[in-house]
Steps between C-alpha positions, in 0.01 A plus 500: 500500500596263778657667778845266436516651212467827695730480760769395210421801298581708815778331613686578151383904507640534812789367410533692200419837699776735469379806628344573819155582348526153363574326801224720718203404194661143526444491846149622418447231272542237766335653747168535266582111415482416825163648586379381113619113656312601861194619322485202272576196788237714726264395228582189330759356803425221764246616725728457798773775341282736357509749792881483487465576140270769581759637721805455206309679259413822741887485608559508096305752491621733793840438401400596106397844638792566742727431153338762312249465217650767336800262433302304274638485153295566171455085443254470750481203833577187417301405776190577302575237229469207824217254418620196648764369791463150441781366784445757737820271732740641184280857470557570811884363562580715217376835593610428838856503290405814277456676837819403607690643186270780503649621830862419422430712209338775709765456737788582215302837404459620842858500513599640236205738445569895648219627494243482801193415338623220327668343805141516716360347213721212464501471886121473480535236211711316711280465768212441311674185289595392855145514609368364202739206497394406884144481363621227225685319765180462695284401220722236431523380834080463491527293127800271714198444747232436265754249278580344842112535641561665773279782608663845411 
């Protein structure tokens, strides 16, 4: 599936999370999107990004560990169904905004949540969607360069 297609599919389950388990293995799912879209521009990317991609996709997947694999409900990543990004400009701009909700999201839990556990955990999903996020912004600043051709 192409990762558009993705990032949409996320974007609506997060949205539709109502409980904090669904919010933590939504947080999850774009986090393991974002290293699926690393892993994949690392490959099949412009040569001048594909260390920055290199670096998205092991932020993804840091980040999908500090969130919790346990988290992860019974249908499975829908990171593993990526076979294509074909505008990586739009890919990228729109996990960059995923991110963003995701941490809003996390944001709303950890202030409502009371129990411990569940605060560190959204804390740590903050951080890492934060992280993650930076990452994108770089990559995007090295495909600017190579539309542009300057060096990166």
């Amino acid at each position: 599936m192409e990762a558009a297609r993705l990032i949409e599919a996320t974007r609506r389950a997060l949205a539709q999370a109502r409980t904090v388990r669904d919010v933590v293995v939504e947080a999850w799912q774009a986090q393991a999107l974002a290293e699926a879209v690393g892993s994949h521009l690392a490959v099949h990317g412009p040569f001048e990004a594909r260390a920055a991609a290199r670096g998205l996709g092991e932020a993804g997947g840091r980040a999908s560990g500090a969130l919790g694999r346990a988290a992860l409900c019974a249908g499975g990543l829908r990171a593993a169904q990526l076979t294509e990004v074909r505008d990586p400009w739009a890919a990228l701009t729109g996990l960059g905004e995923l991110l963003g909700e995701v941490g809003i999201a996390l944001v709303g839990v950890a202030c409502a949540c009371e129990e411990d556990a569940v605060y560190w955990q959204c804390i740590e999903g903050i951080d890492a969607a934060d992280e993650t996020a930076d990452r994108i912004g770089g990559l995007l600043r090295r495909l600017a360069l190579r539309e542009r051709g300057g060096a990166a």
